[in-house]
N, C-alpha and C positions, 0 to 999 in steps of 0.2 A: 504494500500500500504506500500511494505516495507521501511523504512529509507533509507536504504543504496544502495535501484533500486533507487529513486528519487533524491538522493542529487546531483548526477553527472548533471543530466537536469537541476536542480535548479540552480547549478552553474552555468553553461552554457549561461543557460537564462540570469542570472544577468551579465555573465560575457557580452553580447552579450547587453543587454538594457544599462550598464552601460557607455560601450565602443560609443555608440548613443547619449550619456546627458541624457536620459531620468530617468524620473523620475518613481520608483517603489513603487508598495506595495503589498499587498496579494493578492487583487482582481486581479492585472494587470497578478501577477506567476500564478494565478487562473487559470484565460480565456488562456494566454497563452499555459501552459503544460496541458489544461483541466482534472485538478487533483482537488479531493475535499479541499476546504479552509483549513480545520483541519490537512489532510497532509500536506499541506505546512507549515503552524504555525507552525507543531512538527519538519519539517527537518530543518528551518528556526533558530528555539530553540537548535537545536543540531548543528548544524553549527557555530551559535553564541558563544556556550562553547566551541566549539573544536577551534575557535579562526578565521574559514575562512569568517563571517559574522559578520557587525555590523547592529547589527537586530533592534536598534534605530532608525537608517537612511537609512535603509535597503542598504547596502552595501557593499561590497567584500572588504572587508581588502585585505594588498597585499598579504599574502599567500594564500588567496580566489579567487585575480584574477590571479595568476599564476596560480591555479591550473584550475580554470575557463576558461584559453587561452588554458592551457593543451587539457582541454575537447573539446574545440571548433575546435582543427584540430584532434581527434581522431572520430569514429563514437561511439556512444553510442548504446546498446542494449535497444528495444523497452521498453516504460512505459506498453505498453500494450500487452498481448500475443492474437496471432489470434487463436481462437476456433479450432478446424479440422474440423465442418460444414465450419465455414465461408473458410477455406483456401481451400475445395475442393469446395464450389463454383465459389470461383474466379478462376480453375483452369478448 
């Protein structure tokens, strides 16, 4: 999965668990975005350096959760693309 389809959800998500108290870590971005563990770790890691995650505490810095409230009132484009079988079944 690409970096840069996933970071928007990733944010989202944290911005969305964070803004609840809850407490995160890769298993929880795991089950949530149903993404493989290893994509998260890399978007996690590149978030981290680019300054919007403290990936210690698994956390939104504040330029992570402005941009994470950003996300959360726009819609994002699917993690996942529907096949043409599957969209002309459902259709």
């Amino acid at each position: 999965m690409d970096t840069k389809e996933l970071a928007p959800h990733v944010l989202r998500a944290l911005f969305d668990l964070q803004s609840e108290g809850a407490l995160v870590n890769l298993q929880v971005l795991t089950d949530l975005l149903r993404v493989r563990r290893g994509d998260i770790r890399k978007v996690i890691t590149s978030l981290h350096r680019e300054g919007y995650v403290d990936a210690l505490h698994m956390r939104l810095t504040l330029r992570g959760y402005a941009l994470g409230a950003a996300f959360a009132r726009s819609e994002l484009r699917a993690l996942r693309r529907v096949s043409g079988a599957a969209s002309t079944a459902a259709a």
